[in-house]
N, C-alpha and C positions, 0 to 999 in steps of 0.2 A: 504494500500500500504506500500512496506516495510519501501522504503524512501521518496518518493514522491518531489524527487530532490533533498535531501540533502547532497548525496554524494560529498563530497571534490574531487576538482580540482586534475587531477593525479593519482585518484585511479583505481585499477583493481578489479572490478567485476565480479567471477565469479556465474553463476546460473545453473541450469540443469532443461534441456526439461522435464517434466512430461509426465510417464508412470502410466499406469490403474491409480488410486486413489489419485496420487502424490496430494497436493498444488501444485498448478501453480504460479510459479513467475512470471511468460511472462509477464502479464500486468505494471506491477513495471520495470523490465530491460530495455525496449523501452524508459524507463526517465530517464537511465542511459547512451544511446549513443549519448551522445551530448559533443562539444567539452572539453577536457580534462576529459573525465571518460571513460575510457574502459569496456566495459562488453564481458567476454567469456563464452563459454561453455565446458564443458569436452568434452574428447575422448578416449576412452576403445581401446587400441591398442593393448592388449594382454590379457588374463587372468594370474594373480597372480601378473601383472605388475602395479604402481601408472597410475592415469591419466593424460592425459596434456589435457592444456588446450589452445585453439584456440581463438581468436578473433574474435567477434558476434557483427551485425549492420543489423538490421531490412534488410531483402530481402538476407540475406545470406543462400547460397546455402545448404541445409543439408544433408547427406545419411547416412545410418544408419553403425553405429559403430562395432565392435567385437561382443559387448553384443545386437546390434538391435536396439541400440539407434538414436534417429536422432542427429547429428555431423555434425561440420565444416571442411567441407574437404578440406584438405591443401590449394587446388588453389583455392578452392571461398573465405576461409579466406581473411579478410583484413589482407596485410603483410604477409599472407602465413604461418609464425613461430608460435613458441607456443607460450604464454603468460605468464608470473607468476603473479599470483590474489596478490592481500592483504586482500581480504574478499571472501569467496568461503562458499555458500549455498549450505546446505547440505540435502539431501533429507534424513527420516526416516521413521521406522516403527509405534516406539516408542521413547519418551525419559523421564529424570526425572529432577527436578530442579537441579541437581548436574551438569547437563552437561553430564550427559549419553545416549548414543543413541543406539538403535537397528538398526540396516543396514538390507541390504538380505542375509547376510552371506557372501558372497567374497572376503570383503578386500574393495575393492578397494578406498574407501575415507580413510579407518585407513590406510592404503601404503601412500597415498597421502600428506592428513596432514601432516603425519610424516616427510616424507622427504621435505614439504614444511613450517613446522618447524624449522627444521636442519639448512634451510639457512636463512630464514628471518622472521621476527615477521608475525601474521597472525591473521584473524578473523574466526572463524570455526561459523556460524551461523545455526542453525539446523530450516527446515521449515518445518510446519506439523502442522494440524489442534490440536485444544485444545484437543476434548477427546481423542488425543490418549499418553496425559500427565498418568504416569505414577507415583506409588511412590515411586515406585524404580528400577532400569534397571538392571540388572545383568553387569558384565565389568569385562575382561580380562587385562592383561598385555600390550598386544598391540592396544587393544581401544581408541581412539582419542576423546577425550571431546570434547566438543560443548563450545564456549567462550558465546554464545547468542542462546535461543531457540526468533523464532518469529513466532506466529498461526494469525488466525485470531481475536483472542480476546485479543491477549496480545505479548507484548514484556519482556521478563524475561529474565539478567544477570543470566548466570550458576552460583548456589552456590546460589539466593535468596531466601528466605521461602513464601510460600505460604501465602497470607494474608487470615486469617478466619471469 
């Protein structure tokens, strides 16, 4: 489990529904809606546009997204508005100990980071099972690092060396 309730008082959590192959975090985020921890979900409102992100409390309503995602539609939201995370999990193909990740090609978590960098500090944590640890990820200009990858064998700060 990611954190198994150790999230501090006050934080926003965001996670994202798993599609085909994803890691599922679902079982971890349900330890996170208890009083003072937020947990949301993304919302694909456009293509080429960041995501927002919605407010999630077990039995909230979903429909699916731009991209077909399952989402928190405005009026089942609790609160209805967006949310801004300070920790947003991130779903990948692949990634490397540097903090590199391969996405589905869209953008939309490198939009998002970024402009959810711009305004306030953040934790980019990348989930995905071990073998799809890589040695090295290719990375553009506008690719968004990963502050934490977490699989299910391990939790690694981006930037640590593999121990041999």
């Amino acid at each position: 489990r990611i954190t198994d309730g150790l999230a501090p008082v006050g934080l926003t959590i965001a996670f994202y529904w798993p599609v085909g192959d994803e890691i599922d975090p679902r079982r971890s985020c349900t330890g996170w809606s208890r009083p003072g921890v937020k947990a949301a979900l993304p919302v694909c409102q456009a293509k080429g546009q960041p995501l927002l992100f919605r407010r999630w409390l077990p039995g909230t309503l979903l429909s699916p997204d731009v991209m077909g995602v399952p989402a928190p539609m405005e009026e089942a939201a609790p609160g209805g508005g967006a949310v801004v995370p300070d920790v947003v999990l991130v779903p990948l193909l692949a990634f490397d100990r540097r903090g590199r990740r391969l996405g589905y090609g869209a953008g939309f978590y490198d939009r998002t980071l970024a402009l959810l960098r711009r305004e306030h500090a953040i934790q980019a944590v990348g989930i995905a099972f071990a073998d799809q640890e890589l040695d090295k990820v290719p990375c553009d200009a506008h690719d968004q690092g990963l502050d934490w990858i977490v699989t299910e064998r391990y939790a690694v700060r981006a930037g640590q060396r593999r121990k041999r």
